[in-house]
SEBAPA-333878 format. One record per residue (C-alpha): residue in three letters; x, y, z. Coordinates in steps of 0.25 Angstrom, whole numbers, plus 5000, padded with zeros to 4 digits. Layout:
BEGIN
<"ALA" <X Y Z>>
...
This chain:
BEGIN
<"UNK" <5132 5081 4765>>
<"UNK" <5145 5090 4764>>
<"UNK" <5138 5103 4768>>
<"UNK" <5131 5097 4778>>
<"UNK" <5144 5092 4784>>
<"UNK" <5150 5107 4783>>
<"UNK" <5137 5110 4791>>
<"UNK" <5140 5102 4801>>
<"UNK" <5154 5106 4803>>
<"UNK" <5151 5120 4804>>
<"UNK" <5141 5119 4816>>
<"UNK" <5143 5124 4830>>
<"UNK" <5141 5120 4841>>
<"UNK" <5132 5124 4852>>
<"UNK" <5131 5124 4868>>
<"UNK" <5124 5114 4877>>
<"UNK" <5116 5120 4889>>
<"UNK" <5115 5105 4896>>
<"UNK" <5122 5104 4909>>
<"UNK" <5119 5089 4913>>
<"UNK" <5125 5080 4903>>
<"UNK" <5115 5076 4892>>
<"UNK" <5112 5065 4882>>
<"UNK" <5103 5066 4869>>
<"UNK" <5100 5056 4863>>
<"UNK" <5095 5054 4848>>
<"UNK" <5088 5042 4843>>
<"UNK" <5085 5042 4827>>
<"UNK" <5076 5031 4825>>
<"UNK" <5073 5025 4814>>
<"UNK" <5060 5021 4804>>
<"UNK" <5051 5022 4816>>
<"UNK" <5036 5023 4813>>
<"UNK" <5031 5031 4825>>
<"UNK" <5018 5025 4826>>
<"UNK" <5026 5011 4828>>
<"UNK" <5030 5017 4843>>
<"UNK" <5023 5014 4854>>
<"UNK" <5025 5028 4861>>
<"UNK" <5019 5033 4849>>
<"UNK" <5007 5023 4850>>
<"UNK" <5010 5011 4844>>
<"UNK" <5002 4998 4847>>
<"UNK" <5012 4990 4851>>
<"UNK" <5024 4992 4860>>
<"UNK" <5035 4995 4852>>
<"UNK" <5042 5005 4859>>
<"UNK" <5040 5001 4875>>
<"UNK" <5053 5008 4880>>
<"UNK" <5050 5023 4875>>
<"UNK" <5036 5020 4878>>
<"UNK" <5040 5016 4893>>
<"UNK" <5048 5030 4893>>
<"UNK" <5038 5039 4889>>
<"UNK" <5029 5031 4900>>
<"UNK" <5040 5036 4909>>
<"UNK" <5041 5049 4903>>
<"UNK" <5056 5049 4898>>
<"UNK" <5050 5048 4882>>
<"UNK" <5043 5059 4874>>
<"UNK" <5036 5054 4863>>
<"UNK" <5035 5065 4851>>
<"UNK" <5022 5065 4842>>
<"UNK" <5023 5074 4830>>
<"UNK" <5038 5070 4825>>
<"UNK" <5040 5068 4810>>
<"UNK" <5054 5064 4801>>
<"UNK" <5057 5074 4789>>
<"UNK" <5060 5061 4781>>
<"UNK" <5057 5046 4781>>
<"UNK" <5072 5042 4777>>
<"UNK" <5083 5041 4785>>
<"UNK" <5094 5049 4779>>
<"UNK" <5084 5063 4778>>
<"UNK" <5078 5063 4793>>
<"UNK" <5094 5061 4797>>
<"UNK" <5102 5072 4789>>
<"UNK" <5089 5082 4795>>
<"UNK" <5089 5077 4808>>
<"UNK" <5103 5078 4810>>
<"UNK" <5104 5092 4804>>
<"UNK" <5099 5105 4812>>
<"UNK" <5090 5108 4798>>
<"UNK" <5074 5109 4798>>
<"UNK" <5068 5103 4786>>
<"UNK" <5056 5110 4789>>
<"UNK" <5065 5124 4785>>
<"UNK" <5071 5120 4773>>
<"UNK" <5085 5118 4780>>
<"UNK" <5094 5107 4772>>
<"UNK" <5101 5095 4784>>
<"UNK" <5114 5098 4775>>
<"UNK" <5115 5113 4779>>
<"UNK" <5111 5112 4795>>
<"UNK" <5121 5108 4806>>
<"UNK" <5120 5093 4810>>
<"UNK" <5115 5093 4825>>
<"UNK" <5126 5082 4831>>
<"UNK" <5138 5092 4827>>
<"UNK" <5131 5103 4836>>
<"UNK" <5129 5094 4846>>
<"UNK" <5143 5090 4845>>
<"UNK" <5148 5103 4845>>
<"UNK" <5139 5107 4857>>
<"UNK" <5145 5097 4866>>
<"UNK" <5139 5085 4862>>
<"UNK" <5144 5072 4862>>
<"UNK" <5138 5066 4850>>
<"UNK" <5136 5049 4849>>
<"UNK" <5130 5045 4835>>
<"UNK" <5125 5029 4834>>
<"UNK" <5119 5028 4821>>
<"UNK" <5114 5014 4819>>
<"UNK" <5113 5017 4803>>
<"UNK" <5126 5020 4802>>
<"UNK" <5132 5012 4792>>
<"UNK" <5145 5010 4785>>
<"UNK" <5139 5005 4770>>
<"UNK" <5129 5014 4764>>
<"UNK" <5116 5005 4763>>
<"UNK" <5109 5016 4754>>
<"UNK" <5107 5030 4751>>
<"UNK" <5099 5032 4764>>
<"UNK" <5111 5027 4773>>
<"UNK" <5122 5035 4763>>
<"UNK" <5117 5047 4764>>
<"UNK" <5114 5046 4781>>
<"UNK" <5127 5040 4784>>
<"UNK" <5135 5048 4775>>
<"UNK" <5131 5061 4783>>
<"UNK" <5129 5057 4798>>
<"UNK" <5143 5050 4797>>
<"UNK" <5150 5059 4789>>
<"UNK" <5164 5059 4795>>
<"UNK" <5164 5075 4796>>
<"UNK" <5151 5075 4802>>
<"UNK" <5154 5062 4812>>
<"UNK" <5165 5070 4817>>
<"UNK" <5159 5084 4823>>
<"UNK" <5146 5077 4824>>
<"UNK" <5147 5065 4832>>
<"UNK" <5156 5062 4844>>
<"UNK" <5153 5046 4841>>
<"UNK" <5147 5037 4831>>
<"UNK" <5143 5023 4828>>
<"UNK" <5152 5017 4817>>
<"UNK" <5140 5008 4812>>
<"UNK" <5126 5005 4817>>
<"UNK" <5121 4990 4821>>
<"UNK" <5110 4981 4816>>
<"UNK" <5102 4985 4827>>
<"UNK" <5100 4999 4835>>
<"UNK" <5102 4992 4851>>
<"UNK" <5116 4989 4845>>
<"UNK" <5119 5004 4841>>
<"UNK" <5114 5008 4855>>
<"UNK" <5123 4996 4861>>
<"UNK" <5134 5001 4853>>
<"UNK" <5134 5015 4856>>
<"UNK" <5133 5012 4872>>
<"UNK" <5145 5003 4871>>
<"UNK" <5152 5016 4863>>
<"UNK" <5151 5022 4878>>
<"UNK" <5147 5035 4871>>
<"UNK" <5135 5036 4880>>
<"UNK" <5144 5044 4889>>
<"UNK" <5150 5053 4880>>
<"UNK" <5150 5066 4886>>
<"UNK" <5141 5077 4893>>
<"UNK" <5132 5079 4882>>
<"UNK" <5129 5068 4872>>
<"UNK" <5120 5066 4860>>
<"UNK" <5118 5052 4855>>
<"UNK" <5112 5049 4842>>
<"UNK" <5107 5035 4840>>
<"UNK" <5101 5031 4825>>
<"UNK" <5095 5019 4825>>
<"UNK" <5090 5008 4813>>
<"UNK" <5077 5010 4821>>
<"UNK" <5066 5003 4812>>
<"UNK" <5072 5003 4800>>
<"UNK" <5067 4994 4790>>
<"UNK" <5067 4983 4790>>
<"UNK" <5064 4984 4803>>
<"UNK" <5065 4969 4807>>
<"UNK" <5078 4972 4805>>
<"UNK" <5081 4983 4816>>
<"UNK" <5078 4975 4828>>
<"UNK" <5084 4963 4835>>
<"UNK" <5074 4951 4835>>
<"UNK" <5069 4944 4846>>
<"UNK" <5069 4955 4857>>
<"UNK" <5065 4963 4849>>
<"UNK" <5053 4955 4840>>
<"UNK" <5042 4962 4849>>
<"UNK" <5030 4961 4838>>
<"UNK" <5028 4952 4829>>
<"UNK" <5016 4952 4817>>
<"UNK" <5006 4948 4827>>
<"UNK" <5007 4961 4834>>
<"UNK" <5005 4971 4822>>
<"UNK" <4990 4975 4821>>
<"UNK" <4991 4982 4807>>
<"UNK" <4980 4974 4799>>
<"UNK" <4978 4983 4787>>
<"UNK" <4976 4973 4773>>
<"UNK" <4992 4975 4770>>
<"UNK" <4996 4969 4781>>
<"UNK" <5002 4956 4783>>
<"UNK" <5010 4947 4793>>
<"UNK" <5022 4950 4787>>
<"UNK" <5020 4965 4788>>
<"UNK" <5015 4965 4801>>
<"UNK" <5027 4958 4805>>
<"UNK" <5034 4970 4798>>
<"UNK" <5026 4979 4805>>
<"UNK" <5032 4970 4819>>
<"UNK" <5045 4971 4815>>
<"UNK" <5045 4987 4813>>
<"UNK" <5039 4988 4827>>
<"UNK" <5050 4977 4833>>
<"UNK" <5060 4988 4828>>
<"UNK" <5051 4998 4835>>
<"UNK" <5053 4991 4847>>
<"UNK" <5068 4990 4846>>
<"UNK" <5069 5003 4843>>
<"UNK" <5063 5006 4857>>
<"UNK" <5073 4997 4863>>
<"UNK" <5084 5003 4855>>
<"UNK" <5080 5017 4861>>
<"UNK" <5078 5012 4876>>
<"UNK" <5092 5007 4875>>
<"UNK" <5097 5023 4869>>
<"UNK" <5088 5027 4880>>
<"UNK" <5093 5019 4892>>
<"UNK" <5108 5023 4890>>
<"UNK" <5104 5038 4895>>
<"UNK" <5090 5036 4904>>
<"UNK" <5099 5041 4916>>
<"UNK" <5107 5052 4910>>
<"UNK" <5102 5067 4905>>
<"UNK" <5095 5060 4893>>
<"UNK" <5086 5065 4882>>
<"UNK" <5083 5057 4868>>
<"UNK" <5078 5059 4856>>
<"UNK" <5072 5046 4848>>
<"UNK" <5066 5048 4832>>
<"UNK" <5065 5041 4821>>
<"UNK" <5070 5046 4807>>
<"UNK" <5057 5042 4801>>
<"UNK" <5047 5031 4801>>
<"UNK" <5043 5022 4793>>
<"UNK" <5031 5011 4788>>
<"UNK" <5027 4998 4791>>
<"UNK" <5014 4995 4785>>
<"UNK" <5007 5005 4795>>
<"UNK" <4998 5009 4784>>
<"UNK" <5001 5005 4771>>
<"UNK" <5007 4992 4766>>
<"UNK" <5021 4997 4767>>
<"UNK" <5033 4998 4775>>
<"UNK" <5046 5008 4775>>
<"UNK" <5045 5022 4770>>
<"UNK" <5038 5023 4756>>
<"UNK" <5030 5035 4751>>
<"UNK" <5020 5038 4756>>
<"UNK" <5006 5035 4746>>
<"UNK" <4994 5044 4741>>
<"UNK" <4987 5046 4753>>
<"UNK" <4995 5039 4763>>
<"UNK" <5003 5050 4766>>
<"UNK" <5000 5054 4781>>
<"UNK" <5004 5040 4784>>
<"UNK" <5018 5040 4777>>
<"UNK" <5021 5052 4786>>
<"UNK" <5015 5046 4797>>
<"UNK" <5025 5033 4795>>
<"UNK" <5036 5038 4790>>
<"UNK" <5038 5052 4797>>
<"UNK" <5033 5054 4808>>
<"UNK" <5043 5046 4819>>
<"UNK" <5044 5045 4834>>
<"UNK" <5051 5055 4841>>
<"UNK" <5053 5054 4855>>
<"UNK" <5061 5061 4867>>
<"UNK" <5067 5051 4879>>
<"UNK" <5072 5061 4891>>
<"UNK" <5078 5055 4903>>
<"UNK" <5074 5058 4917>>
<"UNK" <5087 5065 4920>>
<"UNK" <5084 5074 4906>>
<"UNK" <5070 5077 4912>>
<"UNK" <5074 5081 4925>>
<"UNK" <5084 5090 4917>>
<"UNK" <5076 5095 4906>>
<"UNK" <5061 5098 4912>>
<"UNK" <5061 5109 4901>>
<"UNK" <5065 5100 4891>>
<"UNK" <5055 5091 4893>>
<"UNK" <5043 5098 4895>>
<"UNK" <5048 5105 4881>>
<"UNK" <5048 5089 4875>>
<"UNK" <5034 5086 4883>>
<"UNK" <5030 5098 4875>>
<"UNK" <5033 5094 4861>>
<"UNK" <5029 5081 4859>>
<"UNK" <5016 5083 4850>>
<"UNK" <5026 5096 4840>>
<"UNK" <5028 5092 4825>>
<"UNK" <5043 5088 4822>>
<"UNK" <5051 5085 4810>>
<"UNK" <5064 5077 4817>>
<"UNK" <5074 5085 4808>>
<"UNK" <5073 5096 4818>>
<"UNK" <5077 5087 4831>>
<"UNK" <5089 5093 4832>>
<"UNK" <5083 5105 4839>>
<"UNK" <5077 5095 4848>>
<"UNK" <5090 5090 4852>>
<"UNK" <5097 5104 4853>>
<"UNK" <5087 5106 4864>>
<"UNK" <5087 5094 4870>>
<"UNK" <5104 5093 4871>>
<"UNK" <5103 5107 4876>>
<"UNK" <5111 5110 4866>>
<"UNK" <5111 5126 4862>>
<"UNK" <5115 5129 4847>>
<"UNK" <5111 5139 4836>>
<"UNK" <5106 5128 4827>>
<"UNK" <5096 5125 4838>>
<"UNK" <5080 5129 4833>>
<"UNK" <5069 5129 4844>>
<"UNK" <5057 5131 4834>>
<"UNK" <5063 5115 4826>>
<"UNK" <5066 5111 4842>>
<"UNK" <5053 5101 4845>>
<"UNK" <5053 5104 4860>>
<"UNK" <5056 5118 4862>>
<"UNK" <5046 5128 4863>>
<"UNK" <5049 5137 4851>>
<"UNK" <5046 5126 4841>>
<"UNK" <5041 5127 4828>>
<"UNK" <5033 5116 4823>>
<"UNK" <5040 5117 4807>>
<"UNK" <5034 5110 4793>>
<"UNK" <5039 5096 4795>>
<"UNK" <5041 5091 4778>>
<"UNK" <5045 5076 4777>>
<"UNK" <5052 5071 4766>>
<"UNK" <5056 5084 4760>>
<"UNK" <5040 5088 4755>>
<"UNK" <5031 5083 4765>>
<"UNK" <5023 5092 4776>>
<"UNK" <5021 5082 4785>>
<"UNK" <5010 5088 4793>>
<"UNK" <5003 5094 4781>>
<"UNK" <5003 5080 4775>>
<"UNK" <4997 5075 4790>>
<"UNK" <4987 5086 4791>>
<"UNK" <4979 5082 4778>>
């Protein structure tokens, strides 16, 4: 972690080509199973706000997005670090893209939601003891959340009462969320939120059982809140120059097709649905209208790109572009929208050709 904070402190900065004043937005979601969303075709209507946007054409839903990992810890250290997995490049040697952004001009607000004070495992150690190093908090963030809540609406609540919303010309909120985290009867408010109920799962296979399927209810009540929680991010910047980015770390299971739940191996033979679960995530872009009307090129570039193959430890090119931010660690061919990129071998879980495994 040392030599990954040394990294940090020797990066440079770069320049913004942005005149109007511009928010990014990243959302990092948690244990979402993409095929649980409704924009993603889901039965039942877990996710009626981003559904309602990309109605209105504001939300660009993204088809072929995949995690590097299906733990926490591993998708965040390459997610937050310029490196690509797909070339052998190590997150511990690569600069960390808050600190250019930082040093480009960037206002830079972090609200982690699993931001915690004890450690609560290895998992948690290991995540906490780098994103909040206090070296790295210092030339990487402008603001942080001290702590994260039991729910995510009272992160968002508590980062719009911080009044960092207006924090400068250009700004770049990150938001990380419990999301569905199991238990996931645990990450959502009851009563509001209890949309579905046993009665409203359809999965009959010979495993199942009221109990499960009232698991399964639970998972997509988080789902539902999760939707709410983003509407609320979204809401705070509809009028303004705007663009976000939403994704889950990973997914996840919840008796889908095996009698199982959370993230086990995957079994002989089951293997294309373990990456279908617990890899592949949502990814979606949310642009405003003032960002349209402002970035046409941009958009017909994200319109473009919806159906490429990804791997999310290259989204920082992504957000380079998007932020108009010009700097040398910037790669077009790992950058999902732009027209010089190169589709790249996408290995999950350190040995695993995703689409090798998925073409058999």
């Amino acid at each position: 972690m040392n030599y990954a904070i040394k990294v940090a402190e020797a990066e440079k900065g770069g320049s913004i080509t942005e005149k109007d004043s511009l928010h990014i937005i990243l959302i990092i979601g948690e244990s979402y199973i993409k095929s649980h969303s409704q924009v993603y075709g889901y039965g039942l209507p877990t996710t009626p706000n981003l559904k309602l946007e990309e109605d209105n054409g504001n939300l660009f839903v993204f088809n072929n997005v995949v995690s590097p990992f299906n733990g926490t810890s591993p998708v965040l250290k390459n997610l937050f670090c310029c490196n690509s997995i797909a070339e052998g490049e190590k997150w511990y040697k690569s600069p960390f893209f808050p600190t250019c952004f930082k040093r480009s001009g960037y206002t830079i607000n972090y609200w982690d939601n699993q931001r915690v004070t004890k450690s609560q495992g290895t998992w948690d150690f290991s995540m906490n003891s780098f994103l909040f190093d206090k070296r790295l908090c210092q030339i990487s963030y402008s603001e942080a959340a001290p702590e994260g809540f039991p729910y995510d609406d009272q992160l968002i609540s508590d980062f719009e009462r911080s009044g960092k919303k207006k924090d400068g010309k250009y700004v770049f909120d990150i938001f990380h969320l419990w999301g569905q985290h199991v238990d996931a009867s645990e990450r959502y408010p009851h009563g509001q939120f209890s949309r579905f109920s046993a009665k409203d799962i359809r999965n009959n296979e010979p495993y199942m059982t009221e109990s499960k399927k009232q698991d399964i209810a639970n998972y997509d009540n988080a789902t539902y809140y999760n939707d709410y929680v983003i509407n609320h991010i979204i809401n705070l910047y509809r009028n303004e120059n705007t663009v976000v980015v939403y994704f889950s770390d990973h997914g996840e299971e919840i008796y889908d097709y095996r009698d199982s739940k959370g993230r086990v191996e995957a079994a002989t033979g089951q293997e294309k649905n373990w990456l279908k679960y617990q890899f592949e995530v949502p990814f979606v872009i949310w642009c405003s209208d003032k960002y349209k009307a402002l970035h046409p090129d941009i958009v017909r570039r994200i319109k473009a790109s919806l159906n490429r193959p990804f791997m999310t430890d290259n989204t920082c090119h992504l957000l380079f572009d998007l932020a108009g931010l010009k700097t040398i660690y910037y790669r077009a061919e790992r950058d999902l929208i732009s027209p010089k990129f190169k589709p790249s071998k996408r290995i999950v879980n350190n040995n695993t050709d995703f689409d090798a495994v998925m073409r058999k």
